[in-house]
C-alpha positions in Angstrom: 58.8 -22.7 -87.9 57.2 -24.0 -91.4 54.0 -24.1 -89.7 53.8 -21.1 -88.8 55.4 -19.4 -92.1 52.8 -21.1 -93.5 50.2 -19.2 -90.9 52.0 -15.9 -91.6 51.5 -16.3 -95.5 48.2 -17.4 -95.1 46.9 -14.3 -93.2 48.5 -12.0 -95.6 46.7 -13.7 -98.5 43.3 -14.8 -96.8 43.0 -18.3 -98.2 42.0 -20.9 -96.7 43.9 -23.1 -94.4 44.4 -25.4 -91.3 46.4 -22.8 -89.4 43.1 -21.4 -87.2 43.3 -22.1 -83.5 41.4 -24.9 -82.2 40.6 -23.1 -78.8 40.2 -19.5 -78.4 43.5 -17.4 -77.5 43.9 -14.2 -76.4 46.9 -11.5 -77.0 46.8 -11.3 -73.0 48.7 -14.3 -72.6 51.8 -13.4 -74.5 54.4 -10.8 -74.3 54.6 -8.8 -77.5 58.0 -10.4 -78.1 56.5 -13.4 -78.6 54.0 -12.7 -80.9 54.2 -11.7 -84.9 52.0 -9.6 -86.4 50.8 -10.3 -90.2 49.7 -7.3 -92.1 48.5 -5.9 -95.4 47.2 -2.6 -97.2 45.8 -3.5 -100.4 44.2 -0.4 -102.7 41.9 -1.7 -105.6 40.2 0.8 -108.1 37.9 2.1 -105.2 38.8 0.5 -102.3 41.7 0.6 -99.5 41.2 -2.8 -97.4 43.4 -3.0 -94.1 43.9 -6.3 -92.7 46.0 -6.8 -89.2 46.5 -10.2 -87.4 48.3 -11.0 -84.9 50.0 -14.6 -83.8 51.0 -16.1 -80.6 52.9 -19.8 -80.5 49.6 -21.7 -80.7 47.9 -19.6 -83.6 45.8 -16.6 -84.3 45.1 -14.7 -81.6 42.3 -12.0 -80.5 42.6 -8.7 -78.8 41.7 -8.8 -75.2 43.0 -7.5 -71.8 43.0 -4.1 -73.0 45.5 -4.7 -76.4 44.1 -3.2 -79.2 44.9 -2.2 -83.0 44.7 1.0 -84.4 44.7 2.1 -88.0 45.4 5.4 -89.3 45.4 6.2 -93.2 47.8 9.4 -93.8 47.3 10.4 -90.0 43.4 9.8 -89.8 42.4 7.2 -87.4 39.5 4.9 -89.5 37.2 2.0 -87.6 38.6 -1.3 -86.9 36.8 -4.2 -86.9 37.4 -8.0 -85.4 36.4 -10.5 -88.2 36.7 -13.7 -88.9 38.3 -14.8 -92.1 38.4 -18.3 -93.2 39.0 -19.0 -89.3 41.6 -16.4 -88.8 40.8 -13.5 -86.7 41.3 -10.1 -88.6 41.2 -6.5 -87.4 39.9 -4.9 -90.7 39.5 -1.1 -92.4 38.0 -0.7 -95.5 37.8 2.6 -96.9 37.5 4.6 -100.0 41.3 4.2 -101.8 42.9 7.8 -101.8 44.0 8.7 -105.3 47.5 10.0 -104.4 50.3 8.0 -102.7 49.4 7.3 -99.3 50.8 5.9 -95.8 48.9 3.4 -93.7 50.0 2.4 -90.1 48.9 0.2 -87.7 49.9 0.2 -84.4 49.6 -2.1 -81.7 48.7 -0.8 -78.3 49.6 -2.7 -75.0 49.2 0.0 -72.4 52.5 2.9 -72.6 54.0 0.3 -75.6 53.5 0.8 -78.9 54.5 -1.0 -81.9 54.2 0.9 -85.3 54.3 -1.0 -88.5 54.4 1.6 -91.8 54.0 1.2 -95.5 53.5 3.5 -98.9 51.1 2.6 -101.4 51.7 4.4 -104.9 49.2 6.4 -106.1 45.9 5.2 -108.8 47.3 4.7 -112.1 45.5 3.1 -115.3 47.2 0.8 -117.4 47.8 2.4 -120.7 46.5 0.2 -123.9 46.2 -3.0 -122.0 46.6 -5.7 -125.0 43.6 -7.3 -126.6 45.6 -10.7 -127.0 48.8 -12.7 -125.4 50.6 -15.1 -127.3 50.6 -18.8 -125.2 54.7 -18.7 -126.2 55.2 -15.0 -126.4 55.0 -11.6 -124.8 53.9 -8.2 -124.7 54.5 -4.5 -123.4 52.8 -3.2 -120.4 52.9 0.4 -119.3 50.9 2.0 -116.5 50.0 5.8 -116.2 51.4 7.8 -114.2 55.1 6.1 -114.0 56.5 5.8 -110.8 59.7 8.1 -110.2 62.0 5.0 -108.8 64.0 6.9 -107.3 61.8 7.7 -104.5 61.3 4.2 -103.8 64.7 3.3 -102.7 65.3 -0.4 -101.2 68.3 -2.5 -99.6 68.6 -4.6 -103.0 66.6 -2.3 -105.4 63.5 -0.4 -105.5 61.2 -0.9 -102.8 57.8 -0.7 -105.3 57.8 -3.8 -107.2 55.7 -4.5 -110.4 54.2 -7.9 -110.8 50.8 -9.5 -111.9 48.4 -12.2 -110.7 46.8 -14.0 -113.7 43.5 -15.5 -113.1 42.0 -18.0 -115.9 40.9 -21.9 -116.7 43.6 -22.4 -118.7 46.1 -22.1 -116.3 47.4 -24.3 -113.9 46.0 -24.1 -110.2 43.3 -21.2 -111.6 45.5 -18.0 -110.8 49.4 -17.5 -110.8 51.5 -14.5 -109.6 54.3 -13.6 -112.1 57.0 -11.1 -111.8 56.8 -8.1 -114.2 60.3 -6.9 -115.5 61.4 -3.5 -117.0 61.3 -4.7 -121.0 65.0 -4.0 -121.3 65.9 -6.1 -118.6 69.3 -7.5 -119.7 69.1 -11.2 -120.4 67.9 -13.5 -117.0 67.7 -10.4 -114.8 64.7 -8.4 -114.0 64.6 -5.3 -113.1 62.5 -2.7 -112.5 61.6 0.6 -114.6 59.0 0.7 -117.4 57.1 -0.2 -119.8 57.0 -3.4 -118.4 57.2 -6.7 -120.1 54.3 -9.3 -119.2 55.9 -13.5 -120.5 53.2 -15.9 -121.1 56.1 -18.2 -121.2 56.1 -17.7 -117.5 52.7 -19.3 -116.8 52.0 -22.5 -116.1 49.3 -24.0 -118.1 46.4 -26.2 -117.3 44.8 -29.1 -119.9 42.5 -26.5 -121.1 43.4 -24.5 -124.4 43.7 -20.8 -124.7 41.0 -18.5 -122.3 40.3 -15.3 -121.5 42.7 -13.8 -118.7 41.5 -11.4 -116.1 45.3 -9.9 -115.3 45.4 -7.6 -111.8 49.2 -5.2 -112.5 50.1 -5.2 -108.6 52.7 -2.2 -107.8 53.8 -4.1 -104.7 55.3 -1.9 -101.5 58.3 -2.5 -99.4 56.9 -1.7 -95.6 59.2 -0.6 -92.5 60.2 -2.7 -90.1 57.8 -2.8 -87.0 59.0 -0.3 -84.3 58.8 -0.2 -80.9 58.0 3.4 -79.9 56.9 3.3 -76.0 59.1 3.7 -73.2 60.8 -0.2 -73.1 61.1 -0.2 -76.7 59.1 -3.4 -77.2 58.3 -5.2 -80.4 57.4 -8.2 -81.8 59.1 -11.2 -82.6 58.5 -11.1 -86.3 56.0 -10.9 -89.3 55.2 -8.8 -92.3 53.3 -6.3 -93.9 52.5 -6.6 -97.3 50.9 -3.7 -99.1 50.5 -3.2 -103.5 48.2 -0.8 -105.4 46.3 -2.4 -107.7 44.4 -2.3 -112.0 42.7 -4.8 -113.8 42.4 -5.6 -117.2 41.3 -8.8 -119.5 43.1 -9.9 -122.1 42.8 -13.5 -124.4 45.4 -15.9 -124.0 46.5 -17.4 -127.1 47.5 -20.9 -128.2 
């Protein structure tokens, strides 16, 4: 099971890895209980990039035997392609980002049996006055344009769009770190969610070198639906995720 976690995690995020198949396997061989599907939707300043993978017990798997992956973005079927990533086979869309919230499906077609996984991406925003500087001990306000309306965003344990960043520079530890981003009156150790947000340098993990410039990506992160089987037996997979998050970039100066 840590193995293939560690598959499932690696898909979503693209790196590399030792989790590629040493032989070539096909969906064909496997029910679709006992495969998991790995997906994500991620919307940059121009572009919308679908990735869907699929996993039987041995690995990444490809589409054959007449299974196949479709992708729609707010009900409009786009082209699919098989790729290879870093040794993981992909079925990829990359489109122009629409500016308004939107809803990207996949669906996995064996036959009369579908499986449907669904998420929401909020809408372009622009992060207002992104700071010039960031105190190495310190922290400062973030605030994006437009605000999400929470409230439409419910969750089991919260809202289901969650702020956080990933923080790229030499001076940090590893090269690049994903922080959370709390509400800035969070009461004291919780974070929650509303805004403006509060980016914590004290929440980075620094590296030998001193001070740098920071290229900082404010992720709106999306809670997906759980896969559903829609065809006549109801069938669906064993497990997996769908990550999606809506995306701004600015650079900022870390401080010592």
């Amino acid at each position: 099971m840590a193995l293939l976690r560690s598959c499932l995690a690696g898909a979503l995020l693209l790196v590399v890895g030792a989790c590629s198949n040493d032989d070539e396997d096909f969906s064909e061989q496997y029910k679709i209980s006992e495969l998991n599907a790995s997906y994500g939707a991620f919307a940059h300043e121009e572009r919308l990039r679908v990735y869907a993978a699929l996993l039987g017990p041995k690995g990444f798997v490809r589409l054959r035997g007449g299974d196949t992956i479709e992708i729609e973005i707010d009900g409009v079927r786009v082209s699919t392609t098989e790729r290879m990533l870093d040794g993981r086979v992909n079925y990829v869309a990359d489109v122009p980002a629409p500016p308004g919230e939107s809803e990207v499906a996949i669906t996995f077609v064996r036959g009369v049996e579908r499986v449907v996984g669904k998420i929401k991406l909020y809408s372009a925003f622009n992060v207002v006055a992104p700071p010039a500087t960031l105190p190495r001990t310190g922290s400062v306000d973030i605030d994006v344009d437009p605000r999400p309306d929470l409230s439409k965003w419910p969750g089991f344990f919260g809202p289901s769009l969650v702020a956080k960043a990933e923080v790229l520079g030499d001076c940090l530890e590893t090269g690049a770190q994903r922080i959370d981003l709390c509400a800035k009156d969070s009461p004291a150790g919780k974070c929650t969610q509303g805004y403006p947000l509060k980016l914590d340098a004290a929440t980075l993990i620094p590296s030998t070198t001193k001070g740098c410039q920071l290229a900082v990506q404010v992720r709106l992160m999306s809670g997906a639906k759980p896969f559903e089987g829609t065809g006549p037996a109801k069938e669906s997979f064993k497990g997996g995720g769908f990550e999606g998050y809506r995306l701004r970039s600015f650079t900022t100066q870390l401080l010592e």
